[in-house]
C-alpha positions in Angstrom: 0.6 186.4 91.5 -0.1 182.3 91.7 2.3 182.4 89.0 5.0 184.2 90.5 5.1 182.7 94.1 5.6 179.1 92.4 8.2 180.1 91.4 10.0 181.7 93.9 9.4 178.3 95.5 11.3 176.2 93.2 13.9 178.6 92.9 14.2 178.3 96.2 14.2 174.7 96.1 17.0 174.7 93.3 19.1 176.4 95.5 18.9 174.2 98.7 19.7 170.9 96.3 22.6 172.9 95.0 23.9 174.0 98.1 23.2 170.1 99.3 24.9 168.9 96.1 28.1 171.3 96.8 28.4 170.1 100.4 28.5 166.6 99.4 30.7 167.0 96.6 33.2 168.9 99.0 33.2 166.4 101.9 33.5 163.8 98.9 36.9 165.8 97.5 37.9 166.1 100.8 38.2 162.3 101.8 40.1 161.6 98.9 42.7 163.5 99.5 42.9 162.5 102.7 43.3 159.0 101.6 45.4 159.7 98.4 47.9 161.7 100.6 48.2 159.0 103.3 48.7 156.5 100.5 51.7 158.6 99.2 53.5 158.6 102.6 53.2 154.8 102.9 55.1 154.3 99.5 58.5 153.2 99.6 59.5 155.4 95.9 58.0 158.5 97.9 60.3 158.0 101.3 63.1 157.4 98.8 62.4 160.7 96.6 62.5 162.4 100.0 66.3 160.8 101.1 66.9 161.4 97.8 66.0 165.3 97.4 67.4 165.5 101.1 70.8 164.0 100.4 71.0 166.2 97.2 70.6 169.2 99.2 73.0 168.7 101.6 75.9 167.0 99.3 78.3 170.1 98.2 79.7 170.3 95.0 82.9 169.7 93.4 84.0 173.8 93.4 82.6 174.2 97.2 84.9 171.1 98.5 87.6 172.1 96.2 87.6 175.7 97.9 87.2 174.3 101.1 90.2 171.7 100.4 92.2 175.0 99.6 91.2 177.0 102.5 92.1 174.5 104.8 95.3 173.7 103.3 96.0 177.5 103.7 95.1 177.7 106.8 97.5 174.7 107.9 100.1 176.6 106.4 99.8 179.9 108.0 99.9 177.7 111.5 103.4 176.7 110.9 104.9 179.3 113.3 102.4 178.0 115.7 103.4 174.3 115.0 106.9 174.4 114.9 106.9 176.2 118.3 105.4 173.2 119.9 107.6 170.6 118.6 110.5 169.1 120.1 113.9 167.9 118.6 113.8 166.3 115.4 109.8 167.2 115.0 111.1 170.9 115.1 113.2 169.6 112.1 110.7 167.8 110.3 107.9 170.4 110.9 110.8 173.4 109.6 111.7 171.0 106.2 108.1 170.1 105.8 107.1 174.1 105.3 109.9 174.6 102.9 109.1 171.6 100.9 105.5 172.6 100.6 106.8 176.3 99.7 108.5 175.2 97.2 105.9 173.0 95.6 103.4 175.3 95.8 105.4 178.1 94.4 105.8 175.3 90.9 102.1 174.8 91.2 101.5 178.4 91.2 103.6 179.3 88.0 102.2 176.3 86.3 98.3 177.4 87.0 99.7 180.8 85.1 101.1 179.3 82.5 97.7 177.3 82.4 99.5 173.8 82.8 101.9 174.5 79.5 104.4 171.2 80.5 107.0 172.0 78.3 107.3 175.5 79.7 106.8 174.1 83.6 109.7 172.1 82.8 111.9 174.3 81.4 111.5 176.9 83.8 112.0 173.9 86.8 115.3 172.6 85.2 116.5 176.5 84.8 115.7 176.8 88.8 116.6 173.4 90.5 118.0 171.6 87.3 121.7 172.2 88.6 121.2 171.5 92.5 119.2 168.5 91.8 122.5 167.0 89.7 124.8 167.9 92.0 123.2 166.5 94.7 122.4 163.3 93.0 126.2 163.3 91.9 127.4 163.5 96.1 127.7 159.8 96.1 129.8 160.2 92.9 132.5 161.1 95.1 133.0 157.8 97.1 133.8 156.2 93.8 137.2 158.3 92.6 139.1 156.3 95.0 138.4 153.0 93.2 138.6 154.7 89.4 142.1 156.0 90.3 143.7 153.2 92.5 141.6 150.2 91.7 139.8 147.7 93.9 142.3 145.3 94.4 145.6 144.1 92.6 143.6 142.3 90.0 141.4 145.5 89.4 143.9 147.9 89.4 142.6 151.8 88.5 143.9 154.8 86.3 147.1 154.9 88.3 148.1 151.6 87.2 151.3 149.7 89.4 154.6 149.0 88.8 155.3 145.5 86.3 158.9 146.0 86.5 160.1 142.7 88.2 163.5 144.2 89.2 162.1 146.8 91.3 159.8 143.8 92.9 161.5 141.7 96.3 160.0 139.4 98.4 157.2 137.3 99.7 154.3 139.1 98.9 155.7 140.9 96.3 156.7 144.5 97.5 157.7 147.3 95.5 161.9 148.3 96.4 162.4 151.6 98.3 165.1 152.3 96.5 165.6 150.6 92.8 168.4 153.0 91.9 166.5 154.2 88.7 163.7 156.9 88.7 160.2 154.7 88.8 156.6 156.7 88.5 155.0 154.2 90.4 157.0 154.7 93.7 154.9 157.2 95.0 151.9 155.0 95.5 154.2 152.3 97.3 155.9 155.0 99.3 152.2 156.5 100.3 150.5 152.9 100.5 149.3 153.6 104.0 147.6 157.2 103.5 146.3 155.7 100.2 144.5 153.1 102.3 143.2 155.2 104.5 141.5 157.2 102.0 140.3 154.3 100.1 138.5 153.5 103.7 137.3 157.1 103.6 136.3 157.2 100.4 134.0 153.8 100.6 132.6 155.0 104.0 131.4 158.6 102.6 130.1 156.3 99.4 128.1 154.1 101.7 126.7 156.8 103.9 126.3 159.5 101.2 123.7 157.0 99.5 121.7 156.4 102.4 121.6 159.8 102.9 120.2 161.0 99.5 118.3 158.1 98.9 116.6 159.2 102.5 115.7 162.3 101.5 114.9 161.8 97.9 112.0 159.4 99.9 111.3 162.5 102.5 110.5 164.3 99.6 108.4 162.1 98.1 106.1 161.7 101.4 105.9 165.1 102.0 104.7 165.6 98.2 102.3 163.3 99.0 101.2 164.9 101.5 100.8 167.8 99.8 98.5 166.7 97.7 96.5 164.8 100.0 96.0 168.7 102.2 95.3 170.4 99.0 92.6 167.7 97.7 90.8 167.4 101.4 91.8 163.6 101.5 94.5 164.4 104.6 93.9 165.2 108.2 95.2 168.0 109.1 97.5 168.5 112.7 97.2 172.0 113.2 98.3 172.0 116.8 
């Protein structure tokens, strides 16, 4: 029974040291964590992760700004109606040629995503559309220069019409062509008509000079407007809805 009772009374005992040893052991663990944790937030690499991870969860990605880009540019489309109501004058003009501009590109852009960006085919099928306006339009200014290809620019640069060299059907001081030189002369009918002839030649000059402002205007319209195009569809432009 002695026996026995001791030892009870060192099992006992084992127990209270372990429970002791477990206590200390966890208050132990416990401070270190504490101070391993607070150590953490104080370095810079660990503030930086956090920016870091933080920044990388909030910055989209290339497909989610690219849709976004898209859906905006849509959406500044479909407010055209909207927009061109509010605009005076020539920003009623500008507004109306912008739409049609950027209907048109877009329509090419579409047929080209179809046929996957195939350039040969994108071209052909643009030249078979616009080819033919675009050289005729290009070709206005053309016009302005028959005057000086059939009459010349001056009596030194004389055109395809040509002038008379006959000296006997010349009189005077300046040289004049004769009214009537009593034999039949093809060049009469430029001396007869020299006053209507340069008034078209004024005409004709005046359309040349006008005509090439004109295209070379909106040949640079076109060009600003495609840029903005591209600028709405890639997110880089801001957009006026109103």
């Amino acid at each position: 029974g002695a026996y026995s009772k001791s030892l009870e009374n060192k099992h006992e005992q084992y127990n209270i040291e372990n429970i002791i040893l477990c206590r200390l052991l966890a208050k132990h663990e416990q401070k270190r964590e504490l101070r391993d944790t607070s150590f953490r937030d104080k370095l810079p690499d660990r503030s930086l992760h956090k920016n870091r991870r933080n920044v990388s969860d909030h910055t989209p990605t290339y497909s989610e700004v690219r849709s976004k880009a898209s859906n905006n540019f849509d959406i500044y489309l479909k407010g055209y109606k909207d927009r061109y109501i509010k605009k005076k004058r020539l920003y009623k003009l500008d507004c109306y040629y912008e739409n049609k501009i950027f209907e048109k590109i877009n329509h090419i852009r579409v047929i080209a995503e179809k046929m996957h960006n195939d350039k040969k085919r994108c071209k052909k099928i643009f030249l078979k559309k616009y080819g033919i306006v675009l050289i005729l339009f290009a070709l206005i200014p053309a016009i302005g220069i028959i005057y000086p290809i059939v009459f010349g620019i001056d009596k030194n640069n004389t055109g395809i019409a040509g002038i008379c060299e006959d000296s006997s059907h010349i009189r005077g001081s300046p040289k004049e062509h004769k009214p009537n030189t009593g034999v039949s002369c093809k060049y009469s009918w430029i001396y007869n008509n020299a006053d209507l002839i340069k008034r078209f030649g004024n005409i004709s000059y005046t359309f040349l000079f006008t005509s090439c402002i004109i295209v070379l205007s909106i040949i640079s319209y076109i060009f600003i407007k495609f840029r903005k195009y591209e600028k709405l569809k890639a997110g880089k432009c801001k957009m006026n809805i109103k």
